[in-house]
C-alpha positions in Angstrom: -7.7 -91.6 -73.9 -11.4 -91.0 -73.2 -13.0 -88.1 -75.2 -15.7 -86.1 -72.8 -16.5 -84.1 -75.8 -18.4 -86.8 -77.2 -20.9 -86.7 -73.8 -23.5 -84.3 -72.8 -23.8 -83.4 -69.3 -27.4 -83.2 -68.2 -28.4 -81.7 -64.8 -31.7 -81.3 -63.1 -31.5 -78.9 -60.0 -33.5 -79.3 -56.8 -33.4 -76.6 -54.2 -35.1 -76.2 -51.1 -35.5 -73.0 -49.7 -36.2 -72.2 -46.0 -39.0 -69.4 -46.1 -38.8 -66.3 -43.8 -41.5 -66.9 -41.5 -41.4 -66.5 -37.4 -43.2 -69.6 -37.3 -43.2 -73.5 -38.4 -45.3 -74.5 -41.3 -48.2 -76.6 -39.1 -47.9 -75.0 -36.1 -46.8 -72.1 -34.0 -43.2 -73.5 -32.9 -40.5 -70.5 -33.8 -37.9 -71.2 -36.7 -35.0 -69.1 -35.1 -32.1 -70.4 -36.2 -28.9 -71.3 -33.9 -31.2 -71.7 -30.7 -30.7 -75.0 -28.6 -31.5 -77.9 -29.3 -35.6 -79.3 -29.4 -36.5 -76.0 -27.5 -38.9 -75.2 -30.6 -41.2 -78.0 -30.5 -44.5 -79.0 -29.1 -46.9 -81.5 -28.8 -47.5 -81.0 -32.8 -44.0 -81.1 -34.1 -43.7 -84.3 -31.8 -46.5 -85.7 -33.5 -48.2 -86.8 -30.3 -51.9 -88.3 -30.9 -54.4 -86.4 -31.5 -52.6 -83.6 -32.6 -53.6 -82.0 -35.7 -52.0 -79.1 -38.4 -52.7 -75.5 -39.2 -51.9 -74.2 -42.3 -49.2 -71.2 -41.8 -51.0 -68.2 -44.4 -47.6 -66.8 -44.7 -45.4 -69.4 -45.9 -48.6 -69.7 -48.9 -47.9 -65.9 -49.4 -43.9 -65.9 -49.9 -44.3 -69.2 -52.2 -46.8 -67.0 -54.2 -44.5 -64.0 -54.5 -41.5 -66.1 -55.9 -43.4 -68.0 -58.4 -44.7 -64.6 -59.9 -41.3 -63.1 -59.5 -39.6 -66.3 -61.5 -42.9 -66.3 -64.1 -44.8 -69.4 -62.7 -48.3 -70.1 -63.3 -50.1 -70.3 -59.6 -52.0 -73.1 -59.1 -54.9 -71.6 -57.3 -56.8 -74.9 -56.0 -54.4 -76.7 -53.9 -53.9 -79.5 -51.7 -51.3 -81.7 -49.3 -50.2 -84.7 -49.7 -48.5 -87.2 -47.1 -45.1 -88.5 -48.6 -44.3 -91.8 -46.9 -40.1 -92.4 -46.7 -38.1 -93.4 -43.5 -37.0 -90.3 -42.3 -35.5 -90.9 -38.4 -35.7 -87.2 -37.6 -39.3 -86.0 -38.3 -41.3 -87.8 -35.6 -44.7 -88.6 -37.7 -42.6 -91.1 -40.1 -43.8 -89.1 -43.2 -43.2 -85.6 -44.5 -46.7 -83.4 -45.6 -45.4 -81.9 -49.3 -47.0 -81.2 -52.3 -47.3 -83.4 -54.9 -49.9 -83.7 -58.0 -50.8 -79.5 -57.1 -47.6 -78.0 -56.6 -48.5 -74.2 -55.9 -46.6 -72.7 -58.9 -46.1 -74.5 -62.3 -43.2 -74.2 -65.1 -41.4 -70.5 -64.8 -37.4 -69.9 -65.7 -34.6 -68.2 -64.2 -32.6 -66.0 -67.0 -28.9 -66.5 -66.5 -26.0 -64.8 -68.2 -22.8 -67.1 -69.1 -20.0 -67.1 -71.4 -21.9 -68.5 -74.1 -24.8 -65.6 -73.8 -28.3 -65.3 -72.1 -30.4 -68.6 -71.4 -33.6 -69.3 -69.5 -33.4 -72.2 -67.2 -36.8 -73.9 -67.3 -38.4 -74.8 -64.0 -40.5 -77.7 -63.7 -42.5 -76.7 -60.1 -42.6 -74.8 -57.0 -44.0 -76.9 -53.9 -44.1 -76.1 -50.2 -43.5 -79.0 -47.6 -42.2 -79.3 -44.4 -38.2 -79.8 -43.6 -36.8 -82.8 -41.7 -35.4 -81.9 -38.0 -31.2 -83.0 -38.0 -29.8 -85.7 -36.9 -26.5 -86.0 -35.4 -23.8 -88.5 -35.2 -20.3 -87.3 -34.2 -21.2 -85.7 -30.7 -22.2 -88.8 -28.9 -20.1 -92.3 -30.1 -22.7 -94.9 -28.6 -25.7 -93.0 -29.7 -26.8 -90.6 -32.8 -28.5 -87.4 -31.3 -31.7 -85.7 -32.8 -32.9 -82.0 -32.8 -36.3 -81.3 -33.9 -35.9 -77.6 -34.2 -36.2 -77.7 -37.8 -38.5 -80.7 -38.2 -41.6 -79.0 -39.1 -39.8 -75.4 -40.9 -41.7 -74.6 -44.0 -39.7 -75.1 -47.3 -40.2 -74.5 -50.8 -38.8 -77.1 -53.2 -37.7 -75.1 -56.3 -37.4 -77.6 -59.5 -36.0 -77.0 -62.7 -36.3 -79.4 -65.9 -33.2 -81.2 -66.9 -32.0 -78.4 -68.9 -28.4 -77.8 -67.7 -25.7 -78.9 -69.1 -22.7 -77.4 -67.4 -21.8 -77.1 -63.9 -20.7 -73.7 -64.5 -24.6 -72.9 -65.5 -25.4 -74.6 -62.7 -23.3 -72.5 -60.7 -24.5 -69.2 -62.2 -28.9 -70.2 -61.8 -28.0 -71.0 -58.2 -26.4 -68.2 -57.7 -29.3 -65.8 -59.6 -31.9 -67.8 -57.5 -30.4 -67.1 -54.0 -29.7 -63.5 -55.1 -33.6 -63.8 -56.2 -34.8 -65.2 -53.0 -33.2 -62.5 -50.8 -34.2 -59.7 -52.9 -38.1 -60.9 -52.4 -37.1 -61.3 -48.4 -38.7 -65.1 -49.1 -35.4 -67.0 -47.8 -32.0 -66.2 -46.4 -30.5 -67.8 -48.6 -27.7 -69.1 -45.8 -26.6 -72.5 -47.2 -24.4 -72.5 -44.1 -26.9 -72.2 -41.8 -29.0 -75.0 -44.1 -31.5 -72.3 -45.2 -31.0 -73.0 -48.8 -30.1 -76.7 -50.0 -29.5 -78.4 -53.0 -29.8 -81.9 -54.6 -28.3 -81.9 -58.0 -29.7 -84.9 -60.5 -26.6 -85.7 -63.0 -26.9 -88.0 -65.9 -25.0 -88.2 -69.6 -26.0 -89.5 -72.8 -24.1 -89.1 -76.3 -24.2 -85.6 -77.8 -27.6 -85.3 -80.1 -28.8 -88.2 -78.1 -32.6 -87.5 -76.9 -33.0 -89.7 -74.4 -32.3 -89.1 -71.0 -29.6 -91.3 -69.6 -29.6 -93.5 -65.9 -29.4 -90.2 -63.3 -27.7 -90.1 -59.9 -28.5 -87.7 -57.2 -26.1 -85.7 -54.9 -28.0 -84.9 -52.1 -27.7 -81.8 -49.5 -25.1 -79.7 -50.9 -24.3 -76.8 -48.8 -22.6 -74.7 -50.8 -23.5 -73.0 -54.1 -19.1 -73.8 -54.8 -19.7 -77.7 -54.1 -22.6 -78.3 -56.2 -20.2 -77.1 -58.7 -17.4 -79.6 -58.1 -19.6 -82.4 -57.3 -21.0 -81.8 -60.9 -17.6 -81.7 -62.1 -16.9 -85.0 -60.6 -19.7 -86.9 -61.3 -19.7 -86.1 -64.7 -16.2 -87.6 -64.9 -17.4 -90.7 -62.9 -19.8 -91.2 -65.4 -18.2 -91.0 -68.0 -15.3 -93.5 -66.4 -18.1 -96.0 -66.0 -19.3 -96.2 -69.2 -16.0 -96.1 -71.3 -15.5 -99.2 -69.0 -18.3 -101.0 -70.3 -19.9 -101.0 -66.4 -23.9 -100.3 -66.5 -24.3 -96.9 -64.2 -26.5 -97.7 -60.8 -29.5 -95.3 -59.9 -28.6 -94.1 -56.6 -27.9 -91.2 -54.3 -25.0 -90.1 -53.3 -23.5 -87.5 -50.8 -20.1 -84.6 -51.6 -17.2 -84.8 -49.2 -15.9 -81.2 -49.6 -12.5 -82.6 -47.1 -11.8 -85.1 -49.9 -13.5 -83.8 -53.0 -15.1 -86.4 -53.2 -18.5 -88.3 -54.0 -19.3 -91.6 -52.3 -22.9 -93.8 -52.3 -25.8 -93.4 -50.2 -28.3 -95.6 -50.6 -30.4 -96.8 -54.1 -32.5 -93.8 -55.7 -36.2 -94.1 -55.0 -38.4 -93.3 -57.5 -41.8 -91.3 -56.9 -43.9 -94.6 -56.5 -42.2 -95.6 -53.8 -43.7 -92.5 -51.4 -47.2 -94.0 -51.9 -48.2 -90.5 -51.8 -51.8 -89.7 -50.9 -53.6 -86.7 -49.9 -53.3 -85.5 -46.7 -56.5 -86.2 -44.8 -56.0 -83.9 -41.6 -55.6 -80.5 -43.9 -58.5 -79.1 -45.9 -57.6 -78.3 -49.6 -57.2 -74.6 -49.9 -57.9 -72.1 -52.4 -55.7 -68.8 -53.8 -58.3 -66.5 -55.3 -57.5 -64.4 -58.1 -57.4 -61.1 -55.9 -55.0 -62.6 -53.7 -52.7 -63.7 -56.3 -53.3 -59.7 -57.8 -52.3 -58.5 -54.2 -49.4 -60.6 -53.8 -48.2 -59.4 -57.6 -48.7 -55.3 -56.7 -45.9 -55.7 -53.7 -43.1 -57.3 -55.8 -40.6 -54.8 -55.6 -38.2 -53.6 -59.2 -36.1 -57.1 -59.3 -32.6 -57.0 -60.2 -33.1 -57.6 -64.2 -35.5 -54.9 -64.1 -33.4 -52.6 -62.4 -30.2 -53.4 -64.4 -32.2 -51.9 -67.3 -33.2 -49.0 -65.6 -29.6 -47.9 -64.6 -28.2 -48.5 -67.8 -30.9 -46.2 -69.6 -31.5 -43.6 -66.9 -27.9 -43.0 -65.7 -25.9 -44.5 -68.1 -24.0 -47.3 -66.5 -21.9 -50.0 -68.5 -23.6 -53.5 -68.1 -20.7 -54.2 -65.1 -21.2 -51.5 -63.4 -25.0 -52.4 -63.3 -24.7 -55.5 -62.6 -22.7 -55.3 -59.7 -24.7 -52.3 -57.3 -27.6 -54.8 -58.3 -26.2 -58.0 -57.0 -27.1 -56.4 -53.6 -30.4 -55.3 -52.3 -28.8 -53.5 -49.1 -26.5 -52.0 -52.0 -29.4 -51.3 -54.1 -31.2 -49.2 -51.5 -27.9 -47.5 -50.5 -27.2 -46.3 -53.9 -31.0 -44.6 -53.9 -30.6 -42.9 -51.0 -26.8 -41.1 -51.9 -28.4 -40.2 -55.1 -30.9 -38.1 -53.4 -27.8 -35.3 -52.8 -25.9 -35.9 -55.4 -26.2 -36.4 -59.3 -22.6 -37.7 -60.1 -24.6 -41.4 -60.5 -21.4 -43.2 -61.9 -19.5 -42.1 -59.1 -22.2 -43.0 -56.6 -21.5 -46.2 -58.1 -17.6 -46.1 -58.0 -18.2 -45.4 -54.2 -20.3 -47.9 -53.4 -18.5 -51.0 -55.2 -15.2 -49.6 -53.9 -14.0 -47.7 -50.8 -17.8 -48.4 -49.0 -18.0 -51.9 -50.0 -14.1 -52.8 -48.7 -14.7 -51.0 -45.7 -17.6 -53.0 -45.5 -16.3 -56.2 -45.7 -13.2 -55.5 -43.7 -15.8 -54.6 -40.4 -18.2 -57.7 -41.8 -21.5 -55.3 -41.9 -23.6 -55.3 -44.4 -23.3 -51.5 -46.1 -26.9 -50.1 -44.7 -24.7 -49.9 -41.2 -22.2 -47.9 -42.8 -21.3 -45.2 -40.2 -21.5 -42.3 -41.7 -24.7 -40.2 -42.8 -25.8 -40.3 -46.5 -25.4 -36.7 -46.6 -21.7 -37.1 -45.5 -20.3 -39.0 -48.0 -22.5 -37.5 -50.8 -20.4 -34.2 -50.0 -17.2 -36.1 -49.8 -18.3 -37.3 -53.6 -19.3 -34.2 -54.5 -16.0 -32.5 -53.5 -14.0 -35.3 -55.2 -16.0 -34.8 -58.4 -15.2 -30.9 -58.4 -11.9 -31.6 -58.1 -12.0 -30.1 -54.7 -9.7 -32.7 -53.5 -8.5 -36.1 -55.3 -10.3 -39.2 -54.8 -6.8 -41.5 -53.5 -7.1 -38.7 -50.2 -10.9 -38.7 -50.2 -11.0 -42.5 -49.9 -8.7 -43.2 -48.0 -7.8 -40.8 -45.2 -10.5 -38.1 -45.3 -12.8 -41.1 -45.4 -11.3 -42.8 -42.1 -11.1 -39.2 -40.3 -14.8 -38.5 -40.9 -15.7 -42.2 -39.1 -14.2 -41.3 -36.1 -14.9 -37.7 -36.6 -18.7 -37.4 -38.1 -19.5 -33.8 -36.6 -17.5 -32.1 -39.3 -18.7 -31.8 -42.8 -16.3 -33.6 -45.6 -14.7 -29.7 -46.4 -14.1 -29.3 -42.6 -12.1 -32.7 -42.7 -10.5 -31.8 -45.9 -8.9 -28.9 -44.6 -7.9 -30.6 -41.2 -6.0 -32.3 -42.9 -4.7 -30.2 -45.5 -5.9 -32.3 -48.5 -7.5 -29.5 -50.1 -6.6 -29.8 -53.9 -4.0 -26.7 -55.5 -5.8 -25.4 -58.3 -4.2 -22.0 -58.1 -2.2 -22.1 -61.0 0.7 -19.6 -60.4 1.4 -22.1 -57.2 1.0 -25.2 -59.6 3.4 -23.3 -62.5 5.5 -23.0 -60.1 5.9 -26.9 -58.9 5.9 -27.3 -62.6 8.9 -25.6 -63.5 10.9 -26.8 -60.6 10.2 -30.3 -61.9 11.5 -29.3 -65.1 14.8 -27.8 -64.2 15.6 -31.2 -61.7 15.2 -33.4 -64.7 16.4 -31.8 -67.7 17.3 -35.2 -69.4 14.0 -36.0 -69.5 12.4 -32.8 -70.8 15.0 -33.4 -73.5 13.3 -37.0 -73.7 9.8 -35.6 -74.3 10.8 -33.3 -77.0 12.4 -35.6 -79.1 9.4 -38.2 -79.3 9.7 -40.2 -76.0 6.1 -38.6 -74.9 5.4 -41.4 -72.2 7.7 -39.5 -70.0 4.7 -36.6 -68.8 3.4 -39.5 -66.2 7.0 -39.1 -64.6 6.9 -35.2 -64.8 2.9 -35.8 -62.9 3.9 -37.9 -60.3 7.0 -35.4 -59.5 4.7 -32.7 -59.6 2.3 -35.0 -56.6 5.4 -35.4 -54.6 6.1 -32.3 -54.2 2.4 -30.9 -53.5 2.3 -33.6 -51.1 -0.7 -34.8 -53.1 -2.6 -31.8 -52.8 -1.8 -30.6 -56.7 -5.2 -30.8 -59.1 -3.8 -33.2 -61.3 -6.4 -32.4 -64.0 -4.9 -28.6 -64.2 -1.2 -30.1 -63.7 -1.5 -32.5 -66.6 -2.7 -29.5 -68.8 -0.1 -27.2 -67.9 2.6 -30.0 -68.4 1.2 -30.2 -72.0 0.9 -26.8 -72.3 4.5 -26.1 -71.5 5.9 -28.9 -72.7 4.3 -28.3 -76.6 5.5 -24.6 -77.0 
């Protein structure tokens, strides 16, 4: 029986992350995503003689914004360097990346687990260009390139080998992406191979120091795979060395069919991409003011916010957390509170009946159809006990989408959802529930007090759901106790 408890997992994450510009890194070709294929090249992406790169000021700019955002020093002289590897589907036969002057330095990304708050250390940020795709099940003679992407500007981000469980790893990745699309840098659409990652595993005994042979899983699409490739390759690991077996520096790939990792090729280390600076770009330099520029647009980021909504409105860390897991959600939630100030239930609203019908129709919740002001009066009427929230969410809610020229009161009383609060009417509805179940009011009074939820739901029925529950459940007390 092998003990794993023995063995430390150690994990060293490399993500590359597509950045949101309209235009490659080195030249003017578009990045649009989905379009056919090698219709966004040119004589540059080609690599045709004579050709020579422009440095994209915008891809500089987003890398800039996300190392301040994840606390990274910015390397303000900076330079390209060519990486030499055998890469089939980027025409020049070397990739331009940074190497020796990555432009941000060190940094973290604060996670929250099971076992508390960490920061995961980051080694560097570096900008390079991404590899076009090459394609092997569409033709069975030949394997077919597109060179859409070759050329798309990337950041690598890098963290130091400071995870040491896949679940971590799952969490950071997840933090980053949410991270990435809250500063509008990247996407973050792993399906659409706008955010990639390489995960380097390796194990060594527990208070061991020394870092142990590593293997790489390479371009794993899914933040849920990295996960379980973790997961296996630690076991595999751990397999090989109980047997006595000497683990092999390589790189391997995930089969998500088979759940599965399988071997590559032999892992290269960096001497073997005889880098050397890139002659046909011109070093460039990030001034100060710049840097100060870039810093003053960073909008509230989601840790800051968090803060903010548990001291100005009061919210319980979940609650927080989960209208700040979405930017679109984010901005929503300021917008309703602008005519209303029941915050909590703003929040309610949003992470409930909003977000399902959201998801149901597939759109994020900025497209939601009807007017802020709308559902701010349907909140406001559910909060005054107007009418309850079951009918408010349900079908005063779908009424108003295909009716949105009528108020939330008009609706209300369309559809006769208006809550009873009149409490001669409620009395009534009260009493009658009494005398049909005398066995139970009998119940009640001699201890068995669990029965009042049976006496409220009666008392629904037969208000067809229009009863103020709040009044009923004190005049069921009330009546009940004297």
């Amino acid at each position: 029986m092998i003990d794993k408890n023995k063995y430390e997992l150690v994990i060293g994450l490399e993500v590359h992350a597509q950045l949101m510009t309209k235009s490659k890194l080195f030249c003017g070709d578009s990045t649009l995503f989905g379009s056919s294929p090698n219709t966004h090249t040119s004589t540059i992406s080609l690599a045709h003689p004579g050709t020579l790169p422009k440095m994209n000021k915008k891809a500089i700019e987003l890398a800039v914004k996300l190392g301040l955002a994840l606390h990274c020093e910015i390397e303000q002289y900076n330079y390209f360097a060519r990486k030499n590897y055998f890469y089939p589907d980027l025409p020049k036969g070397y990739q331009i990346s940074q190497h020796t002057a990555p432009i941000c330095k060190g940094g973290f990304v604060k996670i929250k687990s099971k076992n508390g708050e960490k920061d995961i250390l980051l080694n560097r940020i570096h900008i390079e260009e991404d590899a076009g795709k090459s394609i092997h099940d569409i033709d069975e003679n030949y394997s077919c390139i597109d060179l859409n992407r070759a050329g798309v500007p990337l950041v690598e981000i890098v963290t130091e080998p400071v995870i040491h469980s896949a679940e971590d790893a799952y969490i950071f990745l997840t933090e980053l992406r949410k991270l990435l699309r809250w500063l509008d840098v990247c996407d973050g659409n792993m399906e659409e191979g706008s955010m990639r990652c390489d995960a380097n595993i390796s194990i060594r005994l527990k208070g061991d120091l020394k870092l142990g042979k590593r293997v790489e899983v390479k371009n794993l699409n899914s933040i849920r795979n990295v996960k379980k490739a973790i997961e296996l390759e630690f076991d595999r690991l751990i397999s090989i060395t109980e047997n006595g077996d000497v683990i092999v520096q390589e790189t391997r790939s995930y089969d998500a069919d088979k759940n599965t990792t399988f071997s590559l090729r032999s892992k290269e280390d960096a001497d073997d991409y005889r880098y050397f600076p890139e002659p046909d770009l011109a070093p460039f330099i990030i001034s100060q003011e710049v840097i100060n520029n870039i810093n003053n647009t960073l909008p509230e980021l989601p840790e800051q916010l968090m803060e903010r909504y548990i001291t100005q409105y009061q919210f319980s860390d979940y609650d927080a957390q989960l209208i700040c897991s979405d930017k679109d959600e984010v901005h929503y939630f300021e917008e309703l509170i602008k005519y209303t100030q029941h915050y909590k239930a703003v929040a309610n609203w949003i992470i409930g009946p909003l977000k399902y019908y959201c998801n149901e129709k597939n759109i994020s919740i900025i497209d939601f159809p009807l007017s802020h002001v709308l559902i701010a009066e349907l909140i406001n009427l559910t909060e005054n006990n107007q009418i309850n929230f079951n009918n408010a969410s349900g079908k005063i809610l779908q009424y108003l989408i295909t009716n949105s020229n009528q108020t939330a009161l008009e609706a209300s009383t369309a559809l006769n959802l208006v809550q009873e609060n009149n409490e001669d009417h409620l009395s009534q509805w009260v009493e009658e529930v009494f005398l049909a179940m005398p066995d139970k009011v009998k119940e009640y009074k001699a201890g068995k007090t669990g029965v009042i939820g049976l006496f409220a739901g009666e008392v629904k029925k037969r208000s067809k759901g229009k009863a103020d529950m709040q009044l009923v459940t004190q005049l069921l007390n009330e009546k009940l106790n004297s």
